[in-house]
LOLUM-24736 format. One line per 2 residues: number of its first residue (from 1); their letters; for each residue x, y, z of C-alpha. Coordinates in steps of 0.02 Angstrom, whole numbers, plus 32768, in hexadecimal, padded with zeros to 4 digits. Last residue first. Example, Ala and Ser with C-alpha at 12.3 -4.5 7.8 and 13.67 -1.06 7.14 Angstrom:
2) SA) 82AC 7FCB 8165; 8267 7F1F 8186
end
This chain:
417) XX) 7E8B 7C06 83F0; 7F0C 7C74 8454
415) XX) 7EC3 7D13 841E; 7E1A 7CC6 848F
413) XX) 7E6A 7CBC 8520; 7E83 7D99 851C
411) XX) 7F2D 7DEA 850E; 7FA6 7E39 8582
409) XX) 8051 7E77 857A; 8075 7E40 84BC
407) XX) 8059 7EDF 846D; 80E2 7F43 84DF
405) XX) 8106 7F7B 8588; 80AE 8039 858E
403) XX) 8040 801A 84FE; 7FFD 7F78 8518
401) XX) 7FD1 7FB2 85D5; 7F6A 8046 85A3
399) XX) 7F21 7FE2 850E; 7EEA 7F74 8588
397) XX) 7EA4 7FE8 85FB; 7E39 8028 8553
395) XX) 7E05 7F63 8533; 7DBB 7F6B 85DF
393) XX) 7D67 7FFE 85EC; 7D22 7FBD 8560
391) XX) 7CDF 7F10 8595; 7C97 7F75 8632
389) XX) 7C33 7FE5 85B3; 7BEA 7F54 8555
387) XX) 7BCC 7EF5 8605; 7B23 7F43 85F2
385) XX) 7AF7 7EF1 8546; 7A3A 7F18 8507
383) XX) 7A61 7FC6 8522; 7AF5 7FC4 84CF
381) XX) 7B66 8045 84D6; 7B3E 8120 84B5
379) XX) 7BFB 8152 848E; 7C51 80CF 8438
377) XX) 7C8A 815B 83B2; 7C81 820E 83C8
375) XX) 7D27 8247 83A5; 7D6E 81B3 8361
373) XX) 7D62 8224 82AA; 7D06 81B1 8235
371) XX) 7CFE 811A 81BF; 7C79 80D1 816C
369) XX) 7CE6 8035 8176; 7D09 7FB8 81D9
367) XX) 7D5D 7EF6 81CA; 7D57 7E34 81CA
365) XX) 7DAF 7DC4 8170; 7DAB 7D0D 8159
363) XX) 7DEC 7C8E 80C1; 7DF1 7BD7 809C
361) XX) 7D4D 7BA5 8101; 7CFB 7B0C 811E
359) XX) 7C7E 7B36 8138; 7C02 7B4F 81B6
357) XX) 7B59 7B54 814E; 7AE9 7BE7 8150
355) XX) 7B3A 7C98 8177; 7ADA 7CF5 8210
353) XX) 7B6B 7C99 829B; 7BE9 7D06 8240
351) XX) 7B82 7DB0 8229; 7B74 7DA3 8304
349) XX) 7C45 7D65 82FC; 7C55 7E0F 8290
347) XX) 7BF1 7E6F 830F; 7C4D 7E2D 83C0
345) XX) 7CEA 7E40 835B; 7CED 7EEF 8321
343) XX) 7C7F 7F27 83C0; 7D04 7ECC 8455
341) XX) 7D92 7F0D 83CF; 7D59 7FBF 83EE
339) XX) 7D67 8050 835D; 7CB8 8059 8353
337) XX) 7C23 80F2 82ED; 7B89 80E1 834E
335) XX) 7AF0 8095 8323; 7B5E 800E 82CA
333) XX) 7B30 7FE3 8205; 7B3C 7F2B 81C9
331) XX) 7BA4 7ECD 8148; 7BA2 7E1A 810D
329) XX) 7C21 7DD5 8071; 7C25 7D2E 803E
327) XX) 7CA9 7CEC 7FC5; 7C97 7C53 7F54
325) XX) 7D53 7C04 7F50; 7D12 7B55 7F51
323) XX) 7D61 7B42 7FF9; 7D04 7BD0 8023
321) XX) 7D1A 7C78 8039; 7CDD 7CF1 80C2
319) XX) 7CEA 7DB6 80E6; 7C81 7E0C 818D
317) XX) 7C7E 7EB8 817C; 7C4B 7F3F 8226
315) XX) 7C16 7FE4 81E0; 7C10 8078 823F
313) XX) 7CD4 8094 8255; 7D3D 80EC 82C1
311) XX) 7DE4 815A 82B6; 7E73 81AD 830B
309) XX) 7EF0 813E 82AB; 7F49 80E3 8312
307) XX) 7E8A 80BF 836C; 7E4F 8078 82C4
305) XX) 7EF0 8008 82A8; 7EEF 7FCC 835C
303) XX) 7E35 7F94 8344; 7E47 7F45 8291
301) XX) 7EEE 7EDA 82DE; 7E68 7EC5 8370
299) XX) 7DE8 7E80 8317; 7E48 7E0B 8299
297) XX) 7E95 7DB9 8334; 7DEF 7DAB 836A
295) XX) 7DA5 7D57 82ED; 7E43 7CFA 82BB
293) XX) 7E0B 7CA4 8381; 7D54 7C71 8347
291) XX) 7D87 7C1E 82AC; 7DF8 7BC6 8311
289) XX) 7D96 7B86 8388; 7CFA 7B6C 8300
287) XX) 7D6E 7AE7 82A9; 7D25 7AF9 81F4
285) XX) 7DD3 7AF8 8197; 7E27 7B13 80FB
283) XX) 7EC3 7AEC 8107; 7F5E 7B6B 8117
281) XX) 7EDC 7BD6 8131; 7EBD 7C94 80D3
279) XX) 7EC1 7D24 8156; 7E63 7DD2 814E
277) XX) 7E79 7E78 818D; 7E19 7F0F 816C
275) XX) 7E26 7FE4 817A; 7DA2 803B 8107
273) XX) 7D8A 80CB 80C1; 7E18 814E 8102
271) XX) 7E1A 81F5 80B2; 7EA2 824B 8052
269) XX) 7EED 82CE 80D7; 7F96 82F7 808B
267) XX) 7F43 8306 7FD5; 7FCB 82FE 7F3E
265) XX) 7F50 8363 7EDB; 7EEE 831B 7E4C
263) XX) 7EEC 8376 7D93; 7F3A 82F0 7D3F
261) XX) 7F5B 8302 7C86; 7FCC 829B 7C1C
259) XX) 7F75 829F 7B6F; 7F25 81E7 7B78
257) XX) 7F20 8207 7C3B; 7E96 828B 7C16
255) XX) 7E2B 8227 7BA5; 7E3F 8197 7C17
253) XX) 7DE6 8204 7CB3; 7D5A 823B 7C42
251) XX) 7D4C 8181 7C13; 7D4F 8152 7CCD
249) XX) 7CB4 81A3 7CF6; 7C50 8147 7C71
247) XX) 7CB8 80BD 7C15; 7C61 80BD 7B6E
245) XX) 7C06 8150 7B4C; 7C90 81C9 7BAE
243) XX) 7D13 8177 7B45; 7C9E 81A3 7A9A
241) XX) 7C87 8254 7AFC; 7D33 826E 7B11
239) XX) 7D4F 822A 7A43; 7DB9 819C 7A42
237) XX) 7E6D 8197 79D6; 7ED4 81D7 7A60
235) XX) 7EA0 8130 7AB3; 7EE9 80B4 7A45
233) XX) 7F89 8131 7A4F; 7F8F 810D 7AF7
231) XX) 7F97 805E 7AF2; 7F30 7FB2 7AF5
229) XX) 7E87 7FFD 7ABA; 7E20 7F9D 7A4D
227) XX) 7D7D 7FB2 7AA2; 7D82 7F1A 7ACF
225) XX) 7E39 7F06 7B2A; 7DFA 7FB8 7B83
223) XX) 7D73 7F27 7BD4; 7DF2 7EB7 7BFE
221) XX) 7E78 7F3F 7C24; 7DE6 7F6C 7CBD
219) XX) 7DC5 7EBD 7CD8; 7E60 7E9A 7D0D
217) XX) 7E90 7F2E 7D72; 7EA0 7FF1 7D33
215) XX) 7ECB 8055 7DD0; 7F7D 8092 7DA1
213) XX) 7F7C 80AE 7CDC; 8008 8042 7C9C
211) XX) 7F9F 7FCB 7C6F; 7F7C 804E 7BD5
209) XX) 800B 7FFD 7B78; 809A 8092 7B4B
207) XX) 8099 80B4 7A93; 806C 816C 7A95
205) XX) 808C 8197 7B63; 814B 81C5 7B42
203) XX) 8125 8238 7ABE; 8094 8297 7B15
201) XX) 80FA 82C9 7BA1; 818F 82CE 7B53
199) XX) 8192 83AC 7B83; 8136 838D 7C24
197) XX) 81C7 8320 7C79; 81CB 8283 7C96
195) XX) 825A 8252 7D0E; 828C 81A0 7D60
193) XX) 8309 817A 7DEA; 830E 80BA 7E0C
191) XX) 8345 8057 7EAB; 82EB 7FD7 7E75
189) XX) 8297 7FEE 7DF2; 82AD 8041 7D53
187) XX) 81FE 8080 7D15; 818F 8056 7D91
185) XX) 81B6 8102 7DEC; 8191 816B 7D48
183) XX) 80DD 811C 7D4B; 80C1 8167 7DE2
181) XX) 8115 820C 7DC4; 8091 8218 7D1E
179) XX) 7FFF 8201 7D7E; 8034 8279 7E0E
177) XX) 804C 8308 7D92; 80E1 836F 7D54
175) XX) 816A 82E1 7D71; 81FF 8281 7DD7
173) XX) 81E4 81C3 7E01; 8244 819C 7E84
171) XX) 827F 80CF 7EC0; 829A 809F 7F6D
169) XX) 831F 8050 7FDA; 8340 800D 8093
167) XX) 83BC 8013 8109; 8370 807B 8174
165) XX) 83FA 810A 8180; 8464 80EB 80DD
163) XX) 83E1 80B0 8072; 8346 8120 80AE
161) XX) 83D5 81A7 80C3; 8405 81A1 8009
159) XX) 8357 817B 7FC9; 832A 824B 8021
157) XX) 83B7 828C 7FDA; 8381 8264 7F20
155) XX) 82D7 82A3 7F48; 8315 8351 7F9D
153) XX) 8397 834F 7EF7; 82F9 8324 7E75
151) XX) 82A0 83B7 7ED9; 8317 8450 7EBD
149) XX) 8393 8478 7F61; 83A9 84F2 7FD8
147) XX) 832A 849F 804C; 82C2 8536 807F
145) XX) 82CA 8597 7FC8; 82AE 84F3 7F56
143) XX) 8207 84BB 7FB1; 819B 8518 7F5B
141) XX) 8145 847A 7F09; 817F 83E8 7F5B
139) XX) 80E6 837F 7F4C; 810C 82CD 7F83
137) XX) 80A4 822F 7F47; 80B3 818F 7FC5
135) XX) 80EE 80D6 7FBD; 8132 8045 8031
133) XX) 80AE 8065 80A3; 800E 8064 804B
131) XX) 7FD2 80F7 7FDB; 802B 8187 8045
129) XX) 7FFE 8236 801B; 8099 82C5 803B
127) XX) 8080 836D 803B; 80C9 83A5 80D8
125) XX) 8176 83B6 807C; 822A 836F 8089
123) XX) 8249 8362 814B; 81A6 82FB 8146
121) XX) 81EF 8280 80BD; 8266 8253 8143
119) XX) 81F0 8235 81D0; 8186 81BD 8153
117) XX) 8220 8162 812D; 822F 8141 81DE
115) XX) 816E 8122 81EB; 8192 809F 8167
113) XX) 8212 8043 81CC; 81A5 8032 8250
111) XX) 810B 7FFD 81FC; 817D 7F74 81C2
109) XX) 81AF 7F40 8257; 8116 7F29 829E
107) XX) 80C5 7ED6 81FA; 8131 7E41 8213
105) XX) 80E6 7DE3 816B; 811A 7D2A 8176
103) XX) 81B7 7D00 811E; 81E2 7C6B 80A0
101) XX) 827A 7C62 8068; 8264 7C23 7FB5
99) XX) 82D7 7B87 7F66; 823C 7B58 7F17
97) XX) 822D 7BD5 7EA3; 81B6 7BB6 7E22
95) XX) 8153 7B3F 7E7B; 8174 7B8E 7F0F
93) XX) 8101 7C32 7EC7; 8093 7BC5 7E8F
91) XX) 8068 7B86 7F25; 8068 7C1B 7F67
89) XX) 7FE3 7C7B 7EF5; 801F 7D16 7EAD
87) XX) 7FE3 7DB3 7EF3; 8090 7E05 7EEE
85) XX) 810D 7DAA 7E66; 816A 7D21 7E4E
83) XX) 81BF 7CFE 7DAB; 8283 7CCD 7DDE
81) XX) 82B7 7D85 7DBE; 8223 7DA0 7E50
79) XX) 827B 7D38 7EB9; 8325 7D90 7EB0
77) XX) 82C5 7E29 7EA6; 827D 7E04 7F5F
75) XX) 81C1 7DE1 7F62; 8116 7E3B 7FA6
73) XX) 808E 7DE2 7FFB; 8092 7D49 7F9A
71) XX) 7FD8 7CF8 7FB0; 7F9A 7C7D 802C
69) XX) 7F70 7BC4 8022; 802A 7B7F 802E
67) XX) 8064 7BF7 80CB; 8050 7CA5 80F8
65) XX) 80A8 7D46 8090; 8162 7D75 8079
63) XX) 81C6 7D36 7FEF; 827C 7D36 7FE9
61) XX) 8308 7CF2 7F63; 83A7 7CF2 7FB0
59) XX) 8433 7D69 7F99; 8439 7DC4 804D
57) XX) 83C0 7D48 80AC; 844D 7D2D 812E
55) XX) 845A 7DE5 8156; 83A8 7DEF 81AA
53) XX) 8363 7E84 81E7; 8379 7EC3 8139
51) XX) 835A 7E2A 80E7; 82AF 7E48 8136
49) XX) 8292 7EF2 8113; 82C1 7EFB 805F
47) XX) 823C 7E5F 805A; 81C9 7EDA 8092
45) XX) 81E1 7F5F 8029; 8207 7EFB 7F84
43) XX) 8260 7FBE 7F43; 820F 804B 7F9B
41) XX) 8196 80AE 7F34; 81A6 817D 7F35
39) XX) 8133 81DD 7EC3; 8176 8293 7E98
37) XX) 8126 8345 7E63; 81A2 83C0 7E69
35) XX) 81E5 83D2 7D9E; 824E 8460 7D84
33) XX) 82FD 8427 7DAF; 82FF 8380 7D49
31) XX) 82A2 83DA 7CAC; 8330 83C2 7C35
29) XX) 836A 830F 7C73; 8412 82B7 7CC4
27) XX) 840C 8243 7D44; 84AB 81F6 7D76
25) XX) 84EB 816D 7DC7; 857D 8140 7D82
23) XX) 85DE 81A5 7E16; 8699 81E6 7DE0
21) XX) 866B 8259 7E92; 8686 8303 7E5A
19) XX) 866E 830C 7DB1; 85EA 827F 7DAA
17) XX) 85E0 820D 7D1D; 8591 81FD 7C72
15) XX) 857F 82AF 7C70; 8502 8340 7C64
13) XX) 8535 83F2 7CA3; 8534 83E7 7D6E
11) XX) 84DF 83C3 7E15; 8545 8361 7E93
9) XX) 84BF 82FA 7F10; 854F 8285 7F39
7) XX) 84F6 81D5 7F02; 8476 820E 7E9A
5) XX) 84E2 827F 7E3A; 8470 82EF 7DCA
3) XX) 8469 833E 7D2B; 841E 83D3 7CDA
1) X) 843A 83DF 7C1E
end
């Protein structure tokens, strides 16, 4: 059987250990060489980060996200071994771990180290689709001839420098399909290697729990929870046009998974929908000062996100919650397609002053979507507004300057609210 060493690359016969290196970590399977199609997930991404850049977190429980009214962000596996996990409350989260580091998010520095890993994948393949940046499929189809080497050894290689040149680590999940190499990822993290090859296809899925279909939230298992289903054999059982009755679309899309089929592509150019940002107070608060300055701040981290990426959007979204948690939502369409801060905020503070009452608020976020090429955006200005233009000139000089000697160089009165 095909093996593996993870550690020196070695290919060879199976073994417990490697022949060349005496290496435990081996990964032995029939279909190890054939199989191209691979998801790669780093392990607690951003805590991995942090303890990185910080030696004196090394063995201590970390969770990064804002303070005792946000949500955990993402967690270290020393805090997750203590019950924490991503989206969890904080106060709960110090509740059951009390002796926490708490880290804010440094998004800068995480963005760099996933454009690093990024570069690498690059040397790999051009077929690469990121879902967030910790995570991204890889199609290395064909790639055997230029690199020498079979997939699984391109993947293997590619953890090694991500831990010896960034200092970081991920997890691979090997397969025929991009369903399958995602679920093969979650399989033994961190710093897992995972294969499922066409052959157990159908006899690894059997008594696996449907939640492990990516995509299927709450009410999704709620409503599969109905119908009886809770694994893949549950769902063998249905009838396509039974699943097709029931769940619409997504039955089709079910009936396919139950027998390990996935005709998507791993798509380089997957397109953008939306880009948002949103905060969640400490307190909840009505203080129009400060409500007025996250605005902003929200703006421009939209802004710099849109112009990073060569895009605009038509659609300026205004997000709200209460302190009774009821959320308010207001949306409205732009003449022209925006990837200006002055627009993004200018319009979301317009939806803001629309909303009846003034709070308090627990929760703000503003954002754009209907997006588009930049191309043509903020072309034709305001005619009701004819220091519109100036404003822009404006924010593009600042860019200029931001750019040349960093985010920090200049900033408006307002960010400092």
């Amino acid at each position: 059987m095909p093996a593996l060493c993870r550690d020196c690359l070695t290919q060879f016969d199976a073994g417990s250990r490697c022949p060349a290196c005496a290496s435990p970590r081996v990964k032995s399977h029939a279909e190890l060489f054939d199989l191209s199609i691979a998801h790669m997930d780093c392990d607690a991404f951003y805590a991995s980060v942090e303890k990185r850049d910080n030696p004196g977190l090394d063995g201590k429980p970390v969770i990064i996200g804002g303070g005792r009214r946000g949500v955990v962000s993402t967690a270290c596996y020393v805090a997750r071994i203590r019950g924490v996990r991503s989206a969890m409350p904080m106060f709960k989260a110090l509740k059951i771990c009390p002796e926490a580091v708490i880290i804010k998010p440094r998004m800068a520095a995480y963005v760099e180290a996933s454009r690093a890993i990024r570069a690498m994948m690059e040397e790999m393949t051009p077929d690469i689709e990121p879902l967030s940046l910790d995570e991204a499929f890889m199609d290395l189809s064909g790639t055997a001839r230029l690199h020498g080497a079979p997939p699984a050894v391109m993947l293997a290689r590619l953890i090694k420098r991500m831990r010896e040149e960034l200092g970081l680590t991920g997890s691979i999940g090997l397969s025929h399909n991009k369903f399958l190499a995602k679920v093969a990822s979650d399989i033994d993290k961190p710093h897992g290697f995972s294969v499922i090859g066409k052959a157990e296809t159908h006899s690894f899925l059997r008594d696996k729990p449907v939640r492990l279909i990516w995509g299927v939230g709450a009410a999704g298992q709620a409503a599969l929870d109905k119908a009886g289903i809770r694994t893949f054999a549950d769902l063998l059982r249905w009838d396509r046009r039974d699943l097709h009755a029931r769940f619409g679309s997504m039955g089709d899309r079910l009936w396919h998974l139950a027998r390990g089929e996935d005709r998507r592509r791993v798509s380089a150019h997957r397109p953008m929908k939306s880009i948002s940002n949103e905060t969640t107070f400490h307190d909840d608060t009505s203080d129009p000062d400060l409500l007025d300055g996250h605005l902003w701040r929200m703006a421009e981290k939209v802004a710099d996100r849109a112009k990073a990426k060569g895009v605009a959007g038509r659609v300026v979204t205004l997000k709200l919650k209460r302190a009774d948690h009821s959320l308010i939502s207001r949306r409205v369409s732009l003449r022209d397609a925006t990837q200006m801060a002055d627009t993004i905020y200018r319009t979301a503070r317009g939806l803001f002053d629309q909303v009846p009452g003034k709070g308090p608020y627990r929760l703000l976020g503003c954002g754009l979507s209907d997006i588009h090429s930049a191309e043509d955006a903020d072309r034709s200005g305001d005619l009701l507004d004819p220091q519109a233009a100036r404003r822009g000139q404006a924010e593009r000089a600042t860019d200029k300057i931001r750019a040349r000697f960093g985010p920090d160089a200049i900033f408006k009165g307002r960010a400092l609210r």
